[in-house]
Backbone as CSV, one residue per row, in Angstrom:
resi,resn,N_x,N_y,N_z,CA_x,CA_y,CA_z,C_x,C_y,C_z
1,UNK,0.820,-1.200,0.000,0.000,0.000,0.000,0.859,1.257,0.000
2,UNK,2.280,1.171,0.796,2.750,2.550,0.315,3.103,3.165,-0.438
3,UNK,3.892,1.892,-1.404,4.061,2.150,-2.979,2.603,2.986,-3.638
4,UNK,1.117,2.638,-3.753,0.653,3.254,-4.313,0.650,4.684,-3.685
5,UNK,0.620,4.898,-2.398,0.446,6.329,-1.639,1.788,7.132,-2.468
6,UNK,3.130,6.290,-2.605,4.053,7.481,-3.065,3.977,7.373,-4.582
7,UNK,3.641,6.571,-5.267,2.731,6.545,-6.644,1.846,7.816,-6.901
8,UNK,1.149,7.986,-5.979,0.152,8.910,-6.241,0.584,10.372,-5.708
9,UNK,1.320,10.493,-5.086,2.456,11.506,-4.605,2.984,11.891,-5.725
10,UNK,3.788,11.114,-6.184,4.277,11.611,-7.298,3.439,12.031,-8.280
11,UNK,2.863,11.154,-8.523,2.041,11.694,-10.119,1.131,13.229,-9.612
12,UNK,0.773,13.465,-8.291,0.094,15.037,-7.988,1.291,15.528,-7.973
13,UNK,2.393,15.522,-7.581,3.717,16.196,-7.627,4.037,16.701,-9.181
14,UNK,4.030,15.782,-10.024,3.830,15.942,-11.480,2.744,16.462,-12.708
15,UNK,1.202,16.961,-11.592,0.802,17.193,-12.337,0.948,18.764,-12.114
16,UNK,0.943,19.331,-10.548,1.453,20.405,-10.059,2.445,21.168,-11.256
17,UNK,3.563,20.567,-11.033,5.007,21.208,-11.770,4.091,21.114,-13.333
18,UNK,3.708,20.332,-13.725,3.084,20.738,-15.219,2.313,21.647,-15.537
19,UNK,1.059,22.130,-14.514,0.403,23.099,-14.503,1.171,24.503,-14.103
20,UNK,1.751,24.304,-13.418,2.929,25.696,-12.923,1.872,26.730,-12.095
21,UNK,1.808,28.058,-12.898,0.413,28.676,-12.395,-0.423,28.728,-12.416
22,UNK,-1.013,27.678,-12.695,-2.688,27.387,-13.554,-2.834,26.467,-12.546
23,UNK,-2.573,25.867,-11.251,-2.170,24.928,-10.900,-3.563,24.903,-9.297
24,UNK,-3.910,26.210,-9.179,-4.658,26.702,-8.311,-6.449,26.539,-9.260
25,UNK,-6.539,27.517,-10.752,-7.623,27.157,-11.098,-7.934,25.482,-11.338
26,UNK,-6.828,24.864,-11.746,-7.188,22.919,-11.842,-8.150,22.852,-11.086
27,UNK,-7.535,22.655,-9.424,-8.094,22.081,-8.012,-9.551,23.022,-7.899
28,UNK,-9.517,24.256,-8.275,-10.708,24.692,-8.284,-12.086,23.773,-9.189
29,UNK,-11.422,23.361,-10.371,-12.285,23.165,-11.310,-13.023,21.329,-11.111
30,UNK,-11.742,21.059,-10.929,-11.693,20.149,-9.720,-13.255,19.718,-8.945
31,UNK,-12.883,21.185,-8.373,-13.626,20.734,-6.957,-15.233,21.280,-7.347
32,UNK,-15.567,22.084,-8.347,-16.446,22.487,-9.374,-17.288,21.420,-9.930
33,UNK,-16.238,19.581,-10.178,-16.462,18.852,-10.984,-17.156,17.827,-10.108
34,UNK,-16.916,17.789,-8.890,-17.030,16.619,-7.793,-17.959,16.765,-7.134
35,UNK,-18.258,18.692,-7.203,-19.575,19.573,-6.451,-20.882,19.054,-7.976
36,UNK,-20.427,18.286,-9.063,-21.471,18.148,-9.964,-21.994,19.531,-10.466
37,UNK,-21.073,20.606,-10.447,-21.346,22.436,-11.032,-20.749,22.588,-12.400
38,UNK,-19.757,21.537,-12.794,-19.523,21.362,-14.066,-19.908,19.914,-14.888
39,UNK,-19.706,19.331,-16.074,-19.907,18.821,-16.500,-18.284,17.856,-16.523
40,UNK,-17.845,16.438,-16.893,-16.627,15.631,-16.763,-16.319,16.548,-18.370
41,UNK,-17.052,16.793,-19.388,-16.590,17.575,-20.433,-15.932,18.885,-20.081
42,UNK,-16.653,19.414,-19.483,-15.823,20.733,-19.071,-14.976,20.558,-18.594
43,UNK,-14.589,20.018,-17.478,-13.841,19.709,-16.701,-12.727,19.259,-17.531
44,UNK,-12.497,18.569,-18.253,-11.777,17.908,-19.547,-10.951,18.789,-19.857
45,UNK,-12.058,19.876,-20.560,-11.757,20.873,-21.987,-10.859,22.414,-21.156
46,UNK,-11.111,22.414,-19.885,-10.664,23.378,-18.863,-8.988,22.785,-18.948
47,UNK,-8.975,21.872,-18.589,-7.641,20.775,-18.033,-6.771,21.002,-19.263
48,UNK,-7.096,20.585,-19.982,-6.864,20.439,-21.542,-5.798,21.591,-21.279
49,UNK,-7.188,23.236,-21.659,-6.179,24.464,-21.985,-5.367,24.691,-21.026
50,UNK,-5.454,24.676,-19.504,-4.322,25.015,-18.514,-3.115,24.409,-18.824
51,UNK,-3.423,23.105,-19.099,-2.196,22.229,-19.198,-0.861,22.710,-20.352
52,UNK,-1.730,23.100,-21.791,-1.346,23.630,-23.089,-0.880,25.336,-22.684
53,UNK,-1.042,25.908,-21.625,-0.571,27.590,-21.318,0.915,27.436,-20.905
């Protein structure tokens, strides 16, 4: 089990450093997506452009 905990460490560690400053609206959109206030499309198409800035 800890292997997956630092598995998953890493890969949020990695998605962080990829987003850079966009890295705050994600977790927002995120949390937008889980509150069921967006759609898994939006949520997608949001991810998408932060990631591509």
């Amino acid at each position: 089990m800890v292997s997956y905990v630092s598995e998953l460490e890493a890969a949020k560690k990695n998605l962080c450093e990829a987003l850079g400053e966009n890295v705050k609206q994600y977790w927002a959109n995120l949390k937008l997506w889980f509150k069921q206030k967006i759609s898994k499309e939006e949520f997608d198409l949001e991810a998408r452009r932060l990631l591509t800035q």
